[in-house]
C-alpha positions as CSV (number, residue, x, y, z in Angstrom):
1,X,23.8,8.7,12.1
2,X,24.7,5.2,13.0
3,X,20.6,3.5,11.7
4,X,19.2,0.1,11.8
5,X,17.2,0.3,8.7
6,X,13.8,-2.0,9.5
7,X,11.6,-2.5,6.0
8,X,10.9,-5.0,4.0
9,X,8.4,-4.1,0.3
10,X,9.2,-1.8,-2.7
11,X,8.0,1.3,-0.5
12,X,10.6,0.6,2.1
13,X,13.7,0.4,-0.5
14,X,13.5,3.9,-1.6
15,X,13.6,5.0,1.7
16,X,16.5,2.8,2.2
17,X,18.3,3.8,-0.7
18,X,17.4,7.8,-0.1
19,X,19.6,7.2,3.3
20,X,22.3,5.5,1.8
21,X,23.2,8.4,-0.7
22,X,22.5,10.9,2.1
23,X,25.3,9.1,3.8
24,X,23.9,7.0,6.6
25,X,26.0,4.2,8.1
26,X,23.3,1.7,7.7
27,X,25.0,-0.9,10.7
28,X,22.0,-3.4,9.9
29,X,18.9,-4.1,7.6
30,X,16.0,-5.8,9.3
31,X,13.4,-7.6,6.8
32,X,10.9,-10.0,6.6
33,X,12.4,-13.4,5.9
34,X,12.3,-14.7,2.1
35,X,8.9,-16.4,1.1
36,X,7.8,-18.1,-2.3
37,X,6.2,-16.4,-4.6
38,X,5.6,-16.1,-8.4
39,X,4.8,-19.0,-10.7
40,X,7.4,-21.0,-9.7
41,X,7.0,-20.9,-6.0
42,X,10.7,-19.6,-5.4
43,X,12.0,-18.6,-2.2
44,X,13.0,-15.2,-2.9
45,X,14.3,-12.2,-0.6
46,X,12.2,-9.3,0.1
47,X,12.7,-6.2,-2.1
48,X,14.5,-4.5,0.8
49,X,16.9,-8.0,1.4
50,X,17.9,-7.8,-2.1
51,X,18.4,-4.3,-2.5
52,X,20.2,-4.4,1.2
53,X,22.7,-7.4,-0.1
54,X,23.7,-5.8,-3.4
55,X,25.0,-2.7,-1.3
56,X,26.8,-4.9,0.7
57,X,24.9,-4.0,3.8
58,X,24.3,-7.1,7.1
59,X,20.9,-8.4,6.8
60,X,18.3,-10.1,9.5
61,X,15.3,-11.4,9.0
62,X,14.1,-12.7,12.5
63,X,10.5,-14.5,12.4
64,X,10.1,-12.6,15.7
65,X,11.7,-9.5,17.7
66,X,10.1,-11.1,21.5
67,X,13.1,-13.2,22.1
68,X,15.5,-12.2,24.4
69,X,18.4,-13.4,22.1
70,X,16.9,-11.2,19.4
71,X,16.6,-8.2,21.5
72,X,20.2,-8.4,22.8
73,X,21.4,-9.0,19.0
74,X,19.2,-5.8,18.3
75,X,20.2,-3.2,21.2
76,X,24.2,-4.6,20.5
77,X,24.2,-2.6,17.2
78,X,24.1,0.3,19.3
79,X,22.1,2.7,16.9
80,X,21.4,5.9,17.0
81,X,17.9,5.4,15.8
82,X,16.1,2.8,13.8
83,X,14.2,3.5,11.0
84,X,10.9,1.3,10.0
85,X,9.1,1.4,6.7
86,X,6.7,-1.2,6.3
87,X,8.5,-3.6,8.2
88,X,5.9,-5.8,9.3
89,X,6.6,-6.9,12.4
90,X,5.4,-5.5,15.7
91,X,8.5,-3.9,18.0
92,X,8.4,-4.8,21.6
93,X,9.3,-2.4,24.0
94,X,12.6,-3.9,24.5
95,X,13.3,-2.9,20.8
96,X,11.6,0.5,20.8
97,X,13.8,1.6,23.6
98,X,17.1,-0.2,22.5
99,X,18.4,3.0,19.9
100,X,19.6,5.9,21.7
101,X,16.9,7.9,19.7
102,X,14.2,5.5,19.3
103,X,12.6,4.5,16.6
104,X,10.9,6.5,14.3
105,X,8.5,5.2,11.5
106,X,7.6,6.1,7.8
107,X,3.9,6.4,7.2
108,X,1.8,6.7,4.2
109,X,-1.2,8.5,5.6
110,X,-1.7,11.8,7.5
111,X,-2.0,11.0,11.0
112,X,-4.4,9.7,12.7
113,X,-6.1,9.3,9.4
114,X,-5.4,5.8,8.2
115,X,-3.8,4.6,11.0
116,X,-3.0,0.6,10.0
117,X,-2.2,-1.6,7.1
118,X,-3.4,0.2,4.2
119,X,-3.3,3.5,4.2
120,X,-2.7,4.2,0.3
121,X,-5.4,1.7,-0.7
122,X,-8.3,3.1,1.7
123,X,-7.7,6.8,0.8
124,X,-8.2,6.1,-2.5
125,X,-11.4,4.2,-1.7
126,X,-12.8,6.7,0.8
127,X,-12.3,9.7,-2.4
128,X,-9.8,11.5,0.1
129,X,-8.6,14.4,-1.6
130,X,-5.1,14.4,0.1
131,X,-2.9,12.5,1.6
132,X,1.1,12.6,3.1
133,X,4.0,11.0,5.1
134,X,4.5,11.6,7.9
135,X,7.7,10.5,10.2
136,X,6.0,9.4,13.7
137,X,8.0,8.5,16.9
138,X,7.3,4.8,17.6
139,X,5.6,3.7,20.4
140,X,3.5,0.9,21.8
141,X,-0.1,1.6,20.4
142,X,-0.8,0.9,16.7
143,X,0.5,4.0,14.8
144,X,0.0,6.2,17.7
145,X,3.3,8.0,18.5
146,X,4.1,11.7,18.0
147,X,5.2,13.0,14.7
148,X,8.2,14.6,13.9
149,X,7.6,15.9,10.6
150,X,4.5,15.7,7.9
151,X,4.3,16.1,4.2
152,X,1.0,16.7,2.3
153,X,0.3,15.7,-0.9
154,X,-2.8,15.7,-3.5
155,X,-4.5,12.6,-4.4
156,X,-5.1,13.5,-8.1
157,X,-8.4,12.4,-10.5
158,X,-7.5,8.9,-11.8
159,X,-5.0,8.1,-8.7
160,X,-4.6,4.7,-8.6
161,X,-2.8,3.0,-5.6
162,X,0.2,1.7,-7.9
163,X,0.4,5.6,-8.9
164,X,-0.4,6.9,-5.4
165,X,2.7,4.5,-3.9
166,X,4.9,5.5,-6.2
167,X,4.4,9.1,-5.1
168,X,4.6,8.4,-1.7
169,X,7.5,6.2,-1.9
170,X,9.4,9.1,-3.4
171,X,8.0,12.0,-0.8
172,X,8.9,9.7,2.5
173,X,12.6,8.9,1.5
174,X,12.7,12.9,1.1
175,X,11.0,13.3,4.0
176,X,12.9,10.7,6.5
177,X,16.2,12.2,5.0
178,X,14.9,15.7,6.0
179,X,13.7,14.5,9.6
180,X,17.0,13.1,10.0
181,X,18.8,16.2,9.1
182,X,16.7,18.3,11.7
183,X,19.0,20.0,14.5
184,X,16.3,18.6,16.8
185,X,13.2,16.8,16.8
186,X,9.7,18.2,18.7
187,X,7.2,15.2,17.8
188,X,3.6,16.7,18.2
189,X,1.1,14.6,19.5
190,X,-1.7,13.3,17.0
191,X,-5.1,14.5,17.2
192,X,-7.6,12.7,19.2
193,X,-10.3,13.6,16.7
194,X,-10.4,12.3,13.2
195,X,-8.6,8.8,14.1
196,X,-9.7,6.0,11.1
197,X,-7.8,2.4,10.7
198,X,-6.6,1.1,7.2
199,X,-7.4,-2.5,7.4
200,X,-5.2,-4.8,5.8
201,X,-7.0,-5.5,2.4
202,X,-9.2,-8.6,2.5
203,X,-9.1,-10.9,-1.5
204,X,-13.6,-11.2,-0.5
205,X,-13.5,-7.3,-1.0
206,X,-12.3,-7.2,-4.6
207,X,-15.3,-9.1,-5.9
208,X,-17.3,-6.2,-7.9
209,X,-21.2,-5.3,-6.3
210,X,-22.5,-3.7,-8.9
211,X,-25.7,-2.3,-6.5
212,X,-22.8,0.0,-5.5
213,X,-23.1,3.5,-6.8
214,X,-21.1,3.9,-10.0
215,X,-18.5,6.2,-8.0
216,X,-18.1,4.3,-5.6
217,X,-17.0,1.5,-7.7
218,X,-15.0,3.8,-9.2
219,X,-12.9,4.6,-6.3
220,X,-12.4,0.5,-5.3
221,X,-11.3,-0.1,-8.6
222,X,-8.6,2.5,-8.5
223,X,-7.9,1.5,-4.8
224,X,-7.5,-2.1,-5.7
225,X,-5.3,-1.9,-8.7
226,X,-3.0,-3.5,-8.7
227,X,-3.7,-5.4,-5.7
228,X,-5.9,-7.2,-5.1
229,X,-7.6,-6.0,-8.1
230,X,-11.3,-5.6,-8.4
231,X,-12.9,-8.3,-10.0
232,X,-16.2,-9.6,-12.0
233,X,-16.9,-13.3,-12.8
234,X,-18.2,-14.1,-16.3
235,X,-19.2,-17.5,-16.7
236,X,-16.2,-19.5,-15.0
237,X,-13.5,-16.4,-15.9
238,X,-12.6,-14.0,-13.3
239,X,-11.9,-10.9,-14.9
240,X,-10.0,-8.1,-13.0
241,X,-11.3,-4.4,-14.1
242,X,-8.0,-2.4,-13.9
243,X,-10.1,1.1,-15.2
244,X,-13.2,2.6,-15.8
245,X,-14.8,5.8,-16.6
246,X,-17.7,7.3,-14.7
247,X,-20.9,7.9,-17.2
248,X,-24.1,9.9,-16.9
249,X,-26.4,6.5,-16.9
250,X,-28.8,4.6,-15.4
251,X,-29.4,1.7,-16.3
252,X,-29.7,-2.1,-14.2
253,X,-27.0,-3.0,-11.5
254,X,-25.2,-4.9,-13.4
255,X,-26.4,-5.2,-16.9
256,X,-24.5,-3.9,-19.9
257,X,-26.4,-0.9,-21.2
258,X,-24.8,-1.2,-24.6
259,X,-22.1,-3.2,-26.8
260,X,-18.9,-1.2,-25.1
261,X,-19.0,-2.8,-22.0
262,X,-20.7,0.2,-20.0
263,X,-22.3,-1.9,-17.1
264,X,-25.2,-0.4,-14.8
265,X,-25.1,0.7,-11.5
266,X,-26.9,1.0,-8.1
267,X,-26.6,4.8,-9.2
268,X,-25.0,5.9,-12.9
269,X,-23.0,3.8,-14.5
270,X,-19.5,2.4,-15.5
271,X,-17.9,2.1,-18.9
272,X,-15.1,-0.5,-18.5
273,X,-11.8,0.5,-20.3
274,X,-8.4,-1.5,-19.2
275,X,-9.2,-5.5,-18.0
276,X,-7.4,-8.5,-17.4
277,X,-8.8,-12.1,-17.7
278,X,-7.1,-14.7,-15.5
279,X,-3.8,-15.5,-16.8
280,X,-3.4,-12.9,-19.4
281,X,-2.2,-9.7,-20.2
282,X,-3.8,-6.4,-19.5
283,X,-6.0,-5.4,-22.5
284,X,-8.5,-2.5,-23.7
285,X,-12.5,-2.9,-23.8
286,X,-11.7,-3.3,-27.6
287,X,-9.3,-6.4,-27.7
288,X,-11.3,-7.7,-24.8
289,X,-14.6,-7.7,-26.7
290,X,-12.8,-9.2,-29.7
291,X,-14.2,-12.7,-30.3
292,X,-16.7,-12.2,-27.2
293,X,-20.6,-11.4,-27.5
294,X,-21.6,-9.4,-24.9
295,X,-24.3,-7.3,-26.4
296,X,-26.8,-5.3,-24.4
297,X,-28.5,-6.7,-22.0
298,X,-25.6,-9.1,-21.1
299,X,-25.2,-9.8,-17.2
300,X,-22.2,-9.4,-15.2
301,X,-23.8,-10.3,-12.1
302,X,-22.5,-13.8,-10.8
303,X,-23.9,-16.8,-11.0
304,X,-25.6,-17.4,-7.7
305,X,-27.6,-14.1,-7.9
């Protein structure tokens, strides 16, 4: 099929490269446009620009799809359909219309559950048990469409989202490839019932409130890792908690209950095992305790409370 491949994160590019080896013409690559980033502050390309330019492929990377100019550019390409991954960008009309087949969209969640920005990251926090791709006929509304085809999968003990989107990533470019390959497509409408939004994740939510129940906390941890990455302030050090085991004690919100950094809880509690103090490597409880005294009884409430 002739596609106009719309994606722009790591997610996006194994999709990308799952249509390329299944033998796609790819006639463009939409992404978004380069941004700085790192220590430096370079300007550099989106995973999917980068990956799109060593294969030799023609990239775009309009800062909006509304203008006329844009749309005519788009609907000249004359596609068959367009495939979107995390593109991030809303499609006008104009654009959803312009492929003879539409366009049909890779998402991380089974639909409607986790409609949005962050599907991964909030079905990790809500302790879903399961989770999919699905490939979903785009139209207007936010994740609405039809879908074509749906993949479960298990969302396993220690998921994390790093694990859980590597997962995923490798399931949808399967699944696109197989949606693709289907003699004919007979998109199902979602359900009306059971509809929840992934909001995009917010930095204020990482901060750690250790009133939470231990499992709870749990679950944010995981959902936040890498990004944003749950966090606890100590003194004037922000350090991220990366894992944590759940433990079978009570103990203050907050408070260390011994001298290996298990920390009380609104309900149990939480023995820290992987952290990271701003601007330094991942460590274990052990090498972060090295040189630190943070016997029992130690706070890791902030400051102001």
């Amino acid at each position: 099929m002739r596609i106009v491949f719309m994606g722009t994160p790591d997610f996006a590019q194994t999709c990308l490269a799952a249509l390329i080896k299944a033998g796609h013409e790819i006639v463009c690559v939409y992404s978004q446009p380069p941004r700085k980033s790192g220590r430096g502050h370079k300007t550099r390309p989106s995973p999917v620009q980068a990956f799109a330019e060593e294969c030799g492929l023609r990239v775009r990377h309009p800062l909006s799809l509304k203008d006329p100019e844009a749309q005519a550019e788009f609907a000249a390409l004359d596609a068959d359909v367009a495939v979107v991954v995390a593109y991030g960008l809303l499609l006008p009309q104009a654009i959803l219309d312009a492929p003879k087949h539409g366009c049909i969209n890779v998402h991380a969640s089974l639909l409607p559950r986790w409609r949005g920005a962050a599907p991964i990251q909030r079905a990790i926090e809500a302790g879903d048990r399961e989770t999919g791709v699905g490939i979903m006929q785009m139209e207007a509304g936010l994740d609405t469409g039809p879908v074509i085809l749906e993949r479960r999968l298990a969302i396993v003990e220690a998921e994390t989202a790093a694990s859980l989107h590597d997962r995923l990533a490798e399931l949808g470019a399967s699944v696109v490839v197989e949606a693709l390959a289907l003699p004919a497509w007979q998109p199902q409408p979602q359900d009306s019932h059971g509809i929840t939004y992934a909001h995009k994740l917010d930095k204020r939510e990482a901060l750690i409130d250790w009133q939470q129940s231990a499992e709870v906390i749990a679950r944010r941890i995981r959902a936040f890792n890498p990004v944003p990455g749950a966090y606890f302030t100590l003194g004037q050090d922000r350090i991220k908690v990366l894992a944590a085991e759940l433990l079978a004690k009570e103990g203050p919100a907050g408070e260390l209950l011994d001298d290996k950094l298990t920390v009380g809880c609104g309900q149990g509690a939480l023995r820290l095992t992987q952290l990271q103090p701003a601007g330094k490597a991942a460590m274990d409880a052990k090498a972060f305790l090295n040189g630190r005294a943070l016997p029992a009884g130690s706070s890791l409430l902030p400051a102001e409370a």
